[in-house]
C-alpha positions in Angstrom: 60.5 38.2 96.6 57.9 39.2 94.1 61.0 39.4 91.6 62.4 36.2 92.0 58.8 34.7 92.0 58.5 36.2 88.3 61.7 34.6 87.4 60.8 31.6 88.0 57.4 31.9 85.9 59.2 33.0 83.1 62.2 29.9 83.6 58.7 27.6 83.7 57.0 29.2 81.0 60.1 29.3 78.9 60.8 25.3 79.7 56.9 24.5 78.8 57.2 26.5 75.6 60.5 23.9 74.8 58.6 21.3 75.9 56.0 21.8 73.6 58.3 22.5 70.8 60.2 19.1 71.2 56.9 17.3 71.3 55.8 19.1 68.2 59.1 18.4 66.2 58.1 14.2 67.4 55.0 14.5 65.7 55.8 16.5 62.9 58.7 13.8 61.7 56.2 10.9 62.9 53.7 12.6 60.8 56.4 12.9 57.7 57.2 9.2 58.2 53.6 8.2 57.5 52.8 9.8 54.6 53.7 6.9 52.4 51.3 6.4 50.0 48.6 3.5 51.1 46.3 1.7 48.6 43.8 -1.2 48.8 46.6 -3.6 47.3 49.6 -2.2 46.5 51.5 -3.3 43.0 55.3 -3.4 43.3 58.1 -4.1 41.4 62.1 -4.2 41.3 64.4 -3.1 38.5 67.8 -2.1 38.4 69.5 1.3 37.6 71.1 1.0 33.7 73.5 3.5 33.5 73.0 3.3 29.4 69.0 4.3 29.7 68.2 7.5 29.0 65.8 9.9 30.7 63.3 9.5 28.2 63.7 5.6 27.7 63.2 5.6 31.7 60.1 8.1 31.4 58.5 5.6 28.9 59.1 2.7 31.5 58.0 4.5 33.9 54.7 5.2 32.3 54.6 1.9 31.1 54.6 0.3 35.2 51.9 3.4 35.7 49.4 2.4 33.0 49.4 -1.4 33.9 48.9 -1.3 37.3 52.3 -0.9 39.0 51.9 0.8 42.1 55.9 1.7 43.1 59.1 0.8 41.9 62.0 -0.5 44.0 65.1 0.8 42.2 68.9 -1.0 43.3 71.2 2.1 42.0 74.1 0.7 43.7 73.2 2.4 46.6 74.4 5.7 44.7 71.7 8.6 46.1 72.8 10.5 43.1 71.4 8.3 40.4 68.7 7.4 43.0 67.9 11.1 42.9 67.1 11.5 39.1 65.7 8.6 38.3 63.3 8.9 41.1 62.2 12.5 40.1 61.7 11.1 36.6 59.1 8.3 38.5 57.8 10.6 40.2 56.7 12.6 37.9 54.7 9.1 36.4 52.9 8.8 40.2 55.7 6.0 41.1 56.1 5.6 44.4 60.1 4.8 44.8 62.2 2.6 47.2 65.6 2.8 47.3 66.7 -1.2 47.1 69.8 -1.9 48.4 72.1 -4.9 48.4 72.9 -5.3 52.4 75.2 -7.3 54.2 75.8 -8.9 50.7 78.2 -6.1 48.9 79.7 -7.2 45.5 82.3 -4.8 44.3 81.9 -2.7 47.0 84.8 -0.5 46.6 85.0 1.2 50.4 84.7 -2.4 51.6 87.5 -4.2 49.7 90.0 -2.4 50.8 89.0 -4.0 54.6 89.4 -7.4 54.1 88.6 -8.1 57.2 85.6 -6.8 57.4 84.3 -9.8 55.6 82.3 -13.0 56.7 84.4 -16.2 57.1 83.2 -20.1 56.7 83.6 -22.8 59.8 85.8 -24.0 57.2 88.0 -20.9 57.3 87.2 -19.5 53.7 86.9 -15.4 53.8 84.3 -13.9 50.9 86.5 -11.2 50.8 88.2 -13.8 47.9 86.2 -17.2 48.2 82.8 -17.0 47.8 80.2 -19.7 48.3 78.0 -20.3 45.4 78.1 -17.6 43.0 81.2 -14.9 42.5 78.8 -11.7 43.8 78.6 -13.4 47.0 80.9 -11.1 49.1 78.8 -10.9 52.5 80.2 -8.6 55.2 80.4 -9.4 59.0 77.1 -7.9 61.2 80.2 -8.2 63.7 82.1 -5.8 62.5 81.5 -2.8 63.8 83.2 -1.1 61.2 81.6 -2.9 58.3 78.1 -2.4 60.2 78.8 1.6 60.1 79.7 1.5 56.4 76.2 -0.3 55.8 74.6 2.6 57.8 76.1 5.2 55.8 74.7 3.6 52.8 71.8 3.9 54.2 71.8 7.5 55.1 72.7 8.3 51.9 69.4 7.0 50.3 67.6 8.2 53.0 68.6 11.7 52.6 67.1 11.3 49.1 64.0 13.7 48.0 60.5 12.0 47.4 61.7 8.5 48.6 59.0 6.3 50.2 61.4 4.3 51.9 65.6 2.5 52.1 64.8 -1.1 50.9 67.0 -3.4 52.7 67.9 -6.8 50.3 70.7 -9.6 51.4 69.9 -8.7 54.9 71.0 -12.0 56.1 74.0 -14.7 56.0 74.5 -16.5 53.1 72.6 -19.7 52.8 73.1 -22.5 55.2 70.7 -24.5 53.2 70.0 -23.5 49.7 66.1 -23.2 48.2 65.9 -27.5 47.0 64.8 -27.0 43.3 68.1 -24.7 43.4 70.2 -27.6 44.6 71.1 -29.8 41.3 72.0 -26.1 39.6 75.6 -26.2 42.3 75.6 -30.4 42.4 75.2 -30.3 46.1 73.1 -31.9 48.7 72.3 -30.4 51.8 71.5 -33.1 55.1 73.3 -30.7 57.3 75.5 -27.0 58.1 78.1 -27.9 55.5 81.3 -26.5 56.7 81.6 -23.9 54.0 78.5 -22.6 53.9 78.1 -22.1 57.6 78.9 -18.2 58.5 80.5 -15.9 60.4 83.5 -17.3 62.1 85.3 -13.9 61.3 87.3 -13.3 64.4 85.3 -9.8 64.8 82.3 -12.6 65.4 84.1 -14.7 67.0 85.6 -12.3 69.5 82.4 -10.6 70.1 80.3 -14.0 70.7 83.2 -15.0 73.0 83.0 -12.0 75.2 78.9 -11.9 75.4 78.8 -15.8 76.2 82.1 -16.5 77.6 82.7 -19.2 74.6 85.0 -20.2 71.7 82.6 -21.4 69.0 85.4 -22.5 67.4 86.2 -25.1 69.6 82.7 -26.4 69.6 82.2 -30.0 68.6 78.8 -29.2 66.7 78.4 -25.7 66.3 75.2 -26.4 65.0 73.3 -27.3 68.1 74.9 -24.2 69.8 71.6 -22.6 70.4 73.4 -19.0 71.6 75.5 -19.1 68.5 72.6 -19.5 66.3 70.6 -16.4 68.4 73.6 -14.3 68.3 73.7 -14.5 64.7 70.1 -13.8 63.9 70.6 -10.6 67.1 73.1 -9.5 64.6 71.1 -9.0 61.7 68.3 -7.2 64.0 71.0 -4.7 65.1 71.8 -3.9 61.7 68.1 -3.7 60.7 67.0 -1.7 64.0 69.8 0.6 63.4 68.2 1.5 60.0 65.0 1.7 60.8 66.0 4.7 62.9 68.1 6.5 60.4 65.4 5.9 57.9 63.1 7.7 59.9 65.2 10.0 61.1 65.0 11.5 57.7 61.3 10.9 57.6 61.3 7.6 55.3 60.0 3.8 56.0 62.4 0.8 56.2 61.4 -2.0 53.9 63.7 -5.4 52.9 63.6 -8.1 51.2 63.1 -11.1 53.0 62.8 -15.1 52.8 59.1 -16.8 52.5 58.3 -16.7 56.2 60.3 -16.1 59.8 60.3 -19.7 60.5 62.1 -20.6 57.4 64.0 -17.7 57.1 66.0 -18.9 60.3 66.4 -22.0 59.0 68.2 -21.2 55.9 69.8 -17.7 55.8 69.6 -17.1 60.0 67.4 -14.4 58.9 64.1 -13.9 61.8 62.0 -10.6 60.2 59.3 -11.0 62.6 60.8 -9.7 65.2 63.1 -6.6 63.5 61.6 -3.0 63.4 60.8 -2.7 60.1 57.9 -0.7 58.3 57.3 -3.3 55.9 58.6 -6.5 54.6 58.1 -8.2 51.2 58.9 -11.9 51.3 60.2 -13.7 48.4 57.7 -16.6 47.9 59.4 -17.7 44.7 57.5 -20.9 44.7 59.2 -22.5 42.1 62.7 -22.4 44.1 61.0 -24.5 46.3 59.9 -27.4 43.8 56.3 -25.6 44.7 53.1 -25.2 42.8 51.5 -21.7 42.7 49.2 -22.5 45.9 52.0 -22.1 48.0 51.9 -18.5 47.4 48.9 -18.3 49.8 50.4 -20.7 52.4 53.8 -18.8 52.8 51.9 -14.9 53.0 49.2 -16.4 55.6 52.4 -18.3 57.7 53.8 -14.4 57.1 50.9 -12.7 58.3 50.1 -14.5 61.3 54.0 -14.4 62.4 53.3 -10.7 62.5 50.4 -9.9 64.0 50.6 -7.2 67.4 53.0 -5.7 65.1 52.8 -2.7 62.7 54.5 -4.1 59.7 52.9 -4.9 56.8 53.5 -7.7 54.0 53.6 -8.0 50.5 53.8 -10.8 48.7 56.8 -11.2 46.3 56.7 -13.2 43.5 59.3 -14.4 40.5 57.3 -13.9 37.1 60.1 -15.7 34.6 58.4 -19.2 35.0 54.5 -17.8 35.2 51.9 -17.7 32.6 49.5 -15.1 32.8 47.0 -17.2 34.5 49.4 -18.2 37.3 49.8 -14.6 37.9 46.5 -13.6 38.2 46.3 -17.0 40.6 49.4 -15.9 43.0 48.0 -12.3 43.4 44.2 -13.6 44.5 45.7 -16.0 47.0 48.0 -13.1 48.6 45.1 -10.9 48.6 43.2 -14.3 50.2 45.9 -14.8 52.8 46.2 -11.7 54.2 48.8 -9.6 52.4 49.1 -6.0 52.2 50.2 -6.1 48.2 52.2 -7.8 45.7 55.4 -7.4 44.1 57.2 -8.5 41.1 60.3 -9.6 39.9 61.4 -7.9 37.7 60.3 -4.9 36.0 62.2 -4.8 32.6 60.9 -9.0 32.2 57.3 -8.4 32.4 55.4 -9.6 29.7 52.5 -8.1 28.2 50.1 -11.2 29.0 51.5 -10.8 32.8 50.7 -7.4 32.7 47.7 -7.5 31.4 46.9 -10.1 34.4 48.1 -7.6 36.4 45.9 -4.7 35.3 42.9 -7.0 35.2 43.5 -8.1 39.0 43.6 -4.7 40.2 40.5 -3.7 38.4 38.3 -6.5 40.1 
């Protein structure tokens, strides 16, 4: 008896001690996630991998970001990890933070994808982006549906996730196309948008359509007005959260944040690209509040971050404001980063890099030295 007694403390002892090992392992990656750099205000901004840049071109860039104020750099290598991995030890190496920026469910000249063509979102009007594409030719959007297409877009992520000194996979075009273009964009395509115009409203793909179908029990495609379908609408924005909740665990699965790219606030974001942020597990979103799309002036910048803000409050993720420089003077600048500062946000970023001027840097460098 005494022996089988001290079996069984050693078969407890031996479960405690795994116990305590899985718990440890929790933390330890928890731990890992969190040790992306936090300032005050964080400065951001995007730029895209050139393939013709060399190291040392990229080093002075780099240092050039660092000495006016930029904070991290969100880097689109074609969701390649390999050029992701050089350039970011190169940033690095400046005291960058680096995000790996991503194009998402939008994937032009995605080689692994065009050879599925049916992986591809389809129009009410029947039009596939695999070969017509609404608005501009790069617009080659794949199905959430899909469940093909959806792994494809988390082995992407993987990939930059697996990358060395990365803060965090930056998720962009994680949406449907637009329903309703931004209005000051409008008179650029000569259209006018009263209502869900047949080919711009997304994804009648028959992997949508068959999935919708068996989760509802209906055809959308023999709906009147698919536009007051409320389930069809909810389906598609559950979608896009399955695809962004499924990357938020990989991400962190390799100890890195998730962060996207998203439109000015939830509220609008449904609206016009069936895109609802606030209520996706993400570490941190950077809306887009490119005022001048909007026919805007530069006080909207603190309207759309506070409507951002309070959408997310009881929830751990943090905004930053993003903002489109090309239009801004100096002034401006220093005028969009107060109010985002004013309204709650957790930092600014700027689009793009490689386009910043010296009197917008210099607004830059002066705002975070107040």
């Amino acid at each position: 008896m005494k022996m089988i007694k001290g079996i069984y403390l050693v078969i407890i002892l031996i479960l405690i001690g795994c116990q305590a090992e899985e718990k440890k392992e929790i933390v330890t990656q928890k731990e890992e996630v969190s040790e992306m750099k936090t300032t005050p205000f964080k400065y951001w901004t995007w730029i895209t991998a050139n393939p013709e840049k060399s190291e040392q071109e990229y080093t002075i860039e780099f240092k050039k970001y660092k000495n006016n104020g930029i904070d991290a750099v969100l880097i689109n290598t074609f969701a390649d990890p390999i050029v992701l991995e050089k350039l970011t030890k190169l940033a690095v190496n400046e005291d960058l933070e680096v995000h790996a920026w991503m194009f998402t469910m939008n994937r032009p000249d995605d080689k692994v994808a065009l050879q599925h063509p049916d992986w591809y979102m389809v129009s009410r009007s029947g039009k596939s982006c695999f070969d017509d594409r609404p608005y501009v030719d790069y617009y080659q959007w794949l199905s959430p549906s899909h469940p093909e297409a959806r792994q494809h877009v988390w082995d992407l992520v993987e990939g930059l996730a697996k990358v060395k000194d990365v803060a965090s996979v930056h998720l962009d075009y994680i949406r449907y196309p637009d329903i309703y273009l931004p209005i000051g964009l409008l008179p650029k395509y000569n259209l006018v948008q009263n209502e869900e115009l047949p080919d711009f409203d997304f994804d009648y793909s028959q992997a949508s359509v068959q999935k919708f179908k068996r989760l509802y029990g209906k055809d959308i495609q023999k709906a009147e007005v698919p536009a007051i379908d409320i389930e069809w609408k909810q389906f598609r924005l559950n979608e896009i959260k399955e695809v962004v909740d499924g990357a938020y665990d990989i991400a962190h699965k390799h100890g890195k944040k998730l962060t996207a790219a998203v439109f000015p606030y939830p509220e609008m974001a449904d609206h016009m690209v069936r895109q609802r942020w606030d209520k996706w597990n993400v570490d941190e979103v950077l809306p887009m509040i490119y005022y001048n799309f909007y026919n805007e002036t530069v006080d909207w910048v603190g309207f759309a971050t506070r409507q951002g803000v309070e959408d997310l409050k009881g929830k751990n993720t943090k905004l930053h404001t993003g903002i489109y420089l090309p239009p801004m003077s100096a002034k401006d600048v220093a005028v969009a980063i107060e109010l985002a500062k004013n309204n709650g946000a957790a930092g600014v970023s700027f689009f793009d890099g490689e386009n910043i001027t010296d009197e917008q840097f210099e607004a830059i460098k002066s705002a975070k030295n107040k």
